[in-house]
C-alpha positions in Angstrom: 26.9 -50.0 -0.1 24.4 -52.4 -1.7 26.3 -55.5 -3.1 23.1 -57.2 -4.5 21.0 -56.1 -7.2 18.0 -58.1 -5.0 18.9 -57.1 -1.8 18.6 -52.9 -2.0 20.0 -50.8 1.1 16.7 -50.7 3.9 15.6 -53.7 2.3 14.1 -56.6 5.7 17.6 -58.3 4.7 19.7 -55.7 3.7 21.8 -55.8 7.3 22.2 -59.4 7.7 22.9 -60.2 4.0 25.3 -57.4 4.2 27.2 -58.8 7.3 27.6 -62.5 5.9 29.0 -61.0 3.0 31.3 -58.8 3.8 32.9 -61.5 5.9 32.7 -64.3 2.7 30.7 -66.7 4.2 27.7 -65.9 2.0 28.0 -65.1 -2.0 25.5 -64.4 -5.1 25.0 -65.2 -8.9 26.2 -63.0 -11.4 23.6 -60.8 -13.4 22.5 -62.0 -16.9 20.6 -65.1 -16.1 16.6 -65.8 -16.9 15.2 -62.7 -14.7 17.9 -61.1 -13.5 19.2 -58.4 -15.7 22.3 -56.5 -15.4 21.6 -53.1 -13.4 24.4 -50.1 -14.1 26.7 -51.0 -11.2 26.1 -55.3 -12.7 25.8 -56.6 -9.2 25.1 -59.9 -8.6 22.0 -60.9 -7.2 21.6 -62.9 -3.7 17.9 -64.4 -4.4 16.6 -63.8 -0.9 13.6 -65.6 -1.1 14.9 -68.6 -2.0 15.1 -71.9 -0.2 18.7 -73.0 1.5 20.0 -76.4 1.0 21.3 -78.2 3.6 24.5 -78.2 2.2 24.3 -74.5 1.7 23.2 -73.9 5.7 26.0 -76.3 7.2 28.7 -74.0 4.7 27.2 -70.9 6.2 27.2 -71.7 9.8 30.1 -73.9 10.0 32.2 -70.6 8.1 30.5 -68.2 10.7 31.5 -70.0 13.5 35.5 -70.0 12.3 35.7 -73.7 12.2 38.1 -74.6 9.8 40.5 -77.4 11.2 40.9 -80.7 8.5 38.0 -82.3 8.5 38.5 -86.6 9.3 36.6 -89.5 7.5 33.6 -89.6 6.1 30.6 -89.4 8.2 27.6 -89.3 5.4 26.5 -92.0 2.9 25.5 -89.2 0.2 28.4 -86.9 1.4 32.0 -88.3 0.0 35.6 -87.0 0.7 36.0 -84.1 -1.5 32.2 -83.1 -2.5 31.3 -79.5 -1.9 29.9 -79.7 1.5 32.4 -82.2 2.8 34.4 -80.3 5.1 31.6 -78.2 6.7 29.3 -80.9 7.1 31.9 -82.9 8.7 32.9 -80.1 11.0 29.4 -79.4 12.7 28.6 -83.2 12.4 32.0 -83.9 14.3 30.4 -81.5 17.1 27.2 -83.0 17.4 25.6 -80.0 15.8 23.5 -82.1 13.0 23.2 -85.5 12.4 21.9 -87.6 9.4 19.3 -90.2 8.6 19.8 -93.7 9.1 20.6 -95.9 6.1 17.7 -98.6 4.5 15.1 -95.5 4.2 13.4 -95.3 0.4 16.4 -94.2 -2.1 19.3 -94.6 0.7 20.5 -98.1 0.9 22.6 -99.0 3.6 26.6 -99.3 2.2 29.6 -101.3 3.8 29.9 -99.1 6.2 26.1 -98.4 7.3 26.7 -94.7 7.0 23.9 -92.4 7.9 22.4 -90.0 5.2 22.8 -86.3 5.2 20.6 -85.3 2.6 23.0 -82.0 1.3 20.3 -80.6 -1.2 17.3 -81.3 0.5 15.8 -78.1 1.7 16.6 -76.8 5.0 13.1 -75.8 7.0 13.0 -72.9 9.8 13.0 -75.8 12.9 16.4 -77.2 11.1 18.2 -73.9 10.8 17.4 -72.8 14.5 18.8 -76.2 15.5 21.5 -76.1 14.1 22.4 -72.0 14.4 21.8 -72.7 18.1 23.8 -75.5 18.5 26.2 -74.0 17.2 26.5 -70.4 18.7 24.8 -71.7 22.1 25.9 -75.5 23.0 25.7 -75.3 26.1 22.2 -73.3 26.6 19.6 -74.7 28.6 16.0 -74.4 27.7 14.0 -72.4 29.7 
């Protein structure tokens, strides 16, 4: 059954959208906002057009994957112990799946510790998600 006012049954995304959220690792925004009216059934609406943080893609894939163990200390200048992307940031990073920025660029000064920057709402392109989607779900494939 449809779950998203946006997203209607045949729809390009319908199947995928449907998958990730049937499962939890992918949710909506209720109905009532600026452009998105309540329909009869009020679904939310998914926005599928819209960009993906980097934040947003590291929750996704690191949920899809089933890693869930405690994440350690932190590994990200601009991602503290207890932020919303913490623990699944730190689970791929842990992996080697991503990696930050170094510290000292324009806007990301270089703390006591010399942490790297993750940049959790910068935009995530295409290149980034394959990267990391394969990385994750295919470590150990070789490039043909």
């Amino acid at each position: 059954a449809q779950q998203y006012e946006d997203v209607p049954v045949g729809s390009t995304f319908f199947d995928y959208v449907w998958r990730l959220s049937d499962r939890g690792y992918v949710t909506g925004y209720p109905c009532g906002g600026p452009g998105e009216p309540c329909g009869p059934n009020n679904l939310p609406y998914f926005r599928p057009n819209a960009n993906v943080t980097r934040g947003q893609l590291s929750k996704i894939d690191a949920n899809a994957a089933g890693f869930n163990e405690t994440p350690g200390a932190q590994q990200y200048e601009d991602v503290p112990v207890g932020s919303t992307f913490f623990d699944y940031v730190w689970r791929l990073s842990d992996r080697g799946i991503i990696n930050g920025y170094p510290c000292g660029g324009a806007g990301e000064p270089c703390g006591p510790n010399n942490l790297p920057y993750f940049r959790p709402s910068a935009s995530a392109t295409r290149g980034q998600a394959s990267k990391i989607v394969s990385n994750t779900f295919f470590p150990s494939c070789q490039v043909r």
